[in-house]
N, C-alpha and C positions, 0 to 999 in steps of 0.2 A: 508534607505529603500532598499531592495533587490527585485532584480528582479523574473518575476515568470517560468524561466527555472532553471530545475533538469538536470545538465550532469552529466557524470561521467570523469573517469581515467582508466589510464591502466594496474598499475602494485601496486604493494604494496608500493611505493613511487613515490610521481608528480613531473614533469617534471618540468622546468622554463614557458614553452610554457603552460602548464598544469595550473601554478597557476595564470599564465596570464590570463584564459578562467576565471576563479571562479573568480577574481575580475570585470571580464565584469558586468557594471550594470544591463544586461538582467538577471543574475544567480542569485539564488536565494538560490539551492541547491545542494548537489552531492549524487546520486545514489554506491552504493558499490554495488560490484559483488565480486564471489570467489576468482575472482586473483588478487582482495585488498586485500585477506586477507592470512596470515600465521601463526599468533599466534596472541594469546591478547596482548601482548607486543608490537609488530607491530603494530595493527588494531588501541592504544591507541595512539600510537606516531603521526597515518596517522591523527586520528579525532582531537588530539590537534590542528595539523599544519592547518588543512582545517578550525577547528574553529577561528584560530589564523590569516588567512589570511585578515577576511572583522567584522565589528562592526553596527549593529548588526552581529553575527557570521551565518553562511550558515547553512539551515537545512540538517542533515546528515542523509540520508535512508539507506535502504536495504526491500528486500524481503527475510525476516525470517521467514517460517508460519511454517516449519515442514514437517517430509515425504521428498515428491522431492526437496519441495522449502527449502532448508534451506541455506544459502551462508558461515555459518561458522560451521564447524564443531570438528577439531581438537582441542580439549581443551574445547570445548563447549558441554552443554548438548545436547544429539540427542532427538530431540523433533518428537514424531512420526504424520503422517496424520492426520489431524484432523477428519478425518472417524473414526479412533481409539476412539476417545473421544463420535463419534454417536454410535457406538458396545456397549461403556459402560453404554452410557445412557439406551439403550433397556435391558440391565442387571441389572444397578442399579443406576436411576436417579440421587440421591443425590448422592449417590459417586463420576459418571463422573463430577454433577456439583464443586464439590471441588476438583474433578483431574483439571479439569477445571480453576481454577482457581489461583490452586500455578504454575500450568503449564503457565499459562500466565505471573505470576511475574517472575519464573525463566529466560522464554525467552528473557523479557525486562531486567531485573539486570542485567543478562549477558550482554548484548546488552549496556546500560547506562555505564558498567564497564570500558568497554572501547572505550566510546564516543559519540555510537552509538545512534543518537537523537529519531528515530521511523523507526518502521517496520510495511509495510504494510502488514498490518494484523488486524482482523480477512477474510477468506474469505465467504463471505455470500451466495454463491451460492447457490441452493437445487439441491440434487446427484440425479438426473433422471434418471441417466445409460447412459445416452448418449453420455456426453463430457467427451473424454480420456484426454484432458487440466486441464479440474477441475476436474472431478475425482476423488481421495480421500480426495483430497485438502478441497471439502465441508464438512462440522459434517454430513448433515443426507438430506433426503427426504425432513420429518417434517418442517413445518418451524416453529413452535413450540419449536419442540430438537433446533433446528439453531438458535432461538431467546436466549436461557435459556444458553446453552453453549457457543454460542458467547457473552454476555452478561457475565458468570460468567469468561472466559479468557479473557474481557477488565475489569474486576474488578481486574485482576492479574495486567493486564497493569499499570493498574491508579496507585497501590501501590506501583510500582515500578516506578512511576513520569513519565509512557511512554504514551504517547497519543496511539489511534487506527485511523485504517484507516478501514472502510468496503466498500469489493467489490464480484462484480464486477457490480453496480449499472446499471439495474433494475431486470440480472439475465442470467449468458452466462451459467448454466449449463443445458440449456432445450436440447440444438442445439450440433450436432458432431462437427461444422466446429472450426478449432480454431485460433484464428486472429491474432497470431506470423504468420501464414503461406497462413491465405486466409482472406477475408471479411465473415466474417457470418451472415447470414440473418435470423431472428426469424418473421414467418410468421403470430404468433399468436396473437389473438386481447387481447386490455387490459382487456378485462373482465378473460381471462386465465391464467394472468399473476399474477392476485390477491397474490398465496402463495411465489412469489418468490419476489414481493414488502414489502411483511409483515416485516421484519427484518430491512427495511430502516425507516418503517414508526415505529415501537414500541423502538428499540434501540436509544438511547442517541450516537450518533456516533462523532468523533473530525475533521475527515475526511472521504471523500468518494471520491472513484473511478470508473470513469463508465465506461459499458466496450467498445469494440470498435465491436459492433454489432449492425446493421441496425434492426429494430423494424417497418417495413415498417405500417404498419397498426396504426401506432403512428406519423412517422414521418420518410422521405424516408433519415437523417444521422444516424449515426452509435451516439449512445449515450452522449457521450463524445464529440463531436461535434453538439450536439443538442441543441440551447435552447429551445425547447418545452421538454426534459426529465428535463435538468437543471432546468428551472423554475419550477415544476413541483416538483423537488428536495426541492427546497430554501422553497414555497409556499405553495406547497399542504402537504408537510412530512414537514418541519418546520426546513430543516436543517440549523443549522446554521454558521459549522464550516465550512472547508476547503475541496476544490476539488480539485483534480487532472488529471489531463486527464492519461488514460493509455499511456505507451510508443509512444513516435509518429516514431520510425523508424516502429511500427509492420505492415504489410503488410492489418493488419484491419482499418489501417490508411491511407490507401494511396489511398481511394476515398476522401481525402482532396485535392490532388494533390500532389507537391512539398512538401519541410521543411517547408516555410515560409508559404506555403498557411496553412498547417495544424497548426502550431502554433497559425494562425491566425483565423484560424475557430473555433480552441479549448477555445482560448481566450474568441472571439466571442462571444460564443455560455454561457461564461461566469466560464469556469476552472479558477482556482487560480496559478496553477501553473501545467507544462508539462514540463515528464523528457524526456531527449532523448538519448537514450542510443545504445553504440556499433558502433557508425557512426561517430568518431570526424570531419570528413569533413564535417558531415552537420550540427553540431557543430559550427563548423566556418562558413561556410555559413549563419547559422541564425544569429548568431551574429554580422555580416557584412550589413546583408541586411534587416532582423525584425526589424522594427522603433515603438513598439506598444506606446502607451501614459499608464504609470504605473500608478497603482492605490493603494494608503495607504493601502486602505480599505480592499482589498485582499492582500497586503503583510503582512498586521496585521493576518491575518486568517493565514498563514504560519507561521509567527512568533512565534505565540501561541503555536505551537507543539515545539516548541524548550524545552526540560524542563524546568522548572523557580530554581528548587530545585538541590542540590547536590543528588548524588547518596549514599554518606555519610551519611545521615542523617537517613537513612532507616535501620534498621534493616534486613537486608535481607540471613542473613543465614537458620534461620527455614525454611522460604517460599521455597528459594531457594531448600533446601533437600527433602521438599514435595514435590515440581514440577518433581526433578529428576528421585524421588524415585517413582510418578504417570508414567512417561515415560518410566522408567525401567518395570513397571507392563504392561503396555501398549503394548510395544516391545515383 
């Protein structure tokens, strides 16, 4: 059983000290960033070794969605803003939803090729105008468009044996503030939040991420730290897969207090697993001082996204060349 911490590493190859932290029983996962990566050749060789360290093997992330977010890009397809795939929809529905969709399998093959367990992704936001964080990073307004194209690029997913993660649960793209650098506070009552919920309640999701924004008129913690959104999550939407809390170094975190308080409250509050990223000392600090009591039950829900299937087995050249060849249009 694997623990429910996501670290990461620091370079395109781990350290001794490094592969010491990913056997800590607390870990569970590692997060990839861009200076894990330099080729598919490398990226292949990093996810065997990390696979290869613990049995069950460690779920391997990344934040691949596209536009700003994308962590690999030399030798990878450039996968554009998923704003790009809202534009096409107001153009021509069914097209975007089949750009939509080989665009999702390309991003996951790629990604499975060389190791890469899940990317979170899709992002479920609805584009307000307001938050320069999410931004284009949302498909649309709509949360209709948001359901149908988030929806047809986690059918890209699934065909490429890649789970999805939808965020940023119950909805950061109302508010400017952005919780890499502050706390944001959404002052609106639930009855206004109706279209930015719709995508968690209609979509079939594997994972979800909530975000690190306070919802005071709900409940005075920040999401991801809540269980009143959590349950509310699990209960009233019916999810059933895996949670994540967002990064706990982000600064939207730190009305938890400390590492270990926030690990503890995420926990808590009932996250499956919380990455922590860019901070190895407090890294080491949680893993020194976090004593939680583990649970099957949410390591099974991680577990699940690991692929069960070879990447082999998939056919993935066609799909791949439509995904490309949608991004090339896109671009």
């Amino acid at each position: 059983m694997n623990g429910p911490l996501m670290i990461d590493i620091a370079g395109t190859a781990m350290t001794e000290d490094e592969r010491e932290r990913l056997r800590h029983p607390l870990v569970g996962g590692v997060i990839l960033f861009s200076r894990n990566y330099a080729d598919p050749v490398q990226l292949k060789a990093l996810c065997t070794e990390i696979h290869a360290l613990r049995s069950p093997p460690l779920l391997i992330a990344i934040d691949h969605e596209g536009g700003r977010v994308q962590r690999c890009r030399t030798s990878f397809t450039h996968i554009p803003p998923m704003r790009k795939l809202g534009d096409w929809w107001d153009r021509d529905a069914t097209a975007a939803l089949a750009g939509a969709q080989a665009i999702g399998f390309a991003l996951a093959a790629e990604l499975r090729a060389c190791g890469v367990d899940l990317s979170f992704t899709p992002v479920l936001d609805l584009d307000y105008g307001a938050s320069g964080v999410i931004g284009d990073r949302a498909f649309h307004r709509d949360p209709q468009a948001v359901i149908a194209l988030a929806g047809a690029l986690i059918d890209g997913l699934h065909q490429a044996g890649m789970a999805c993660c939808g965020k940023h649960f119950p909805g950061h793209g109302f508010i400017k503030a952005d919780s890499h650098l502050a706390i944001p506070v959404d002052e609106r009552v639930d009855a206004d939040m109706g279209d930015d919920q719709l995508p968690y309640r209609r979509l079939k999701l594997d994972a979800v991420m909530p975000a690190h924004v306070i919802y005071p008129q709900i409940d005075a913690r920040p999401a991801g730290f809540s269980p009143v959104w959590i349950s509310r999550l699990r209960q009233e939407f019916g999810h059933e897969g895996a949670i994540f809390s967002d990064d706990l170094s982000m600064e939207g975190a730190s009305v938890a207090g400390g590492i270990v308080g926030r690990a503890e409250a995420a926990w808590q509050a009932g996250c499956d697993m919380m990455p922590v990223c860019n901070k190895p000392e407090t890294v080491i600090e949680l893993l020194a001082q976090w004593t939680p009591t583990l649970d099957p039950i949410r390591s099974a829900r991680i577990a699940r996204l690991v692929p069960a299937s070879p990447l082999e087995g998939i056919d993935t050249m066609p799909m791949c060349l439509a995904g490309r060849e949608a991004c090339r249009a896109l671009a």
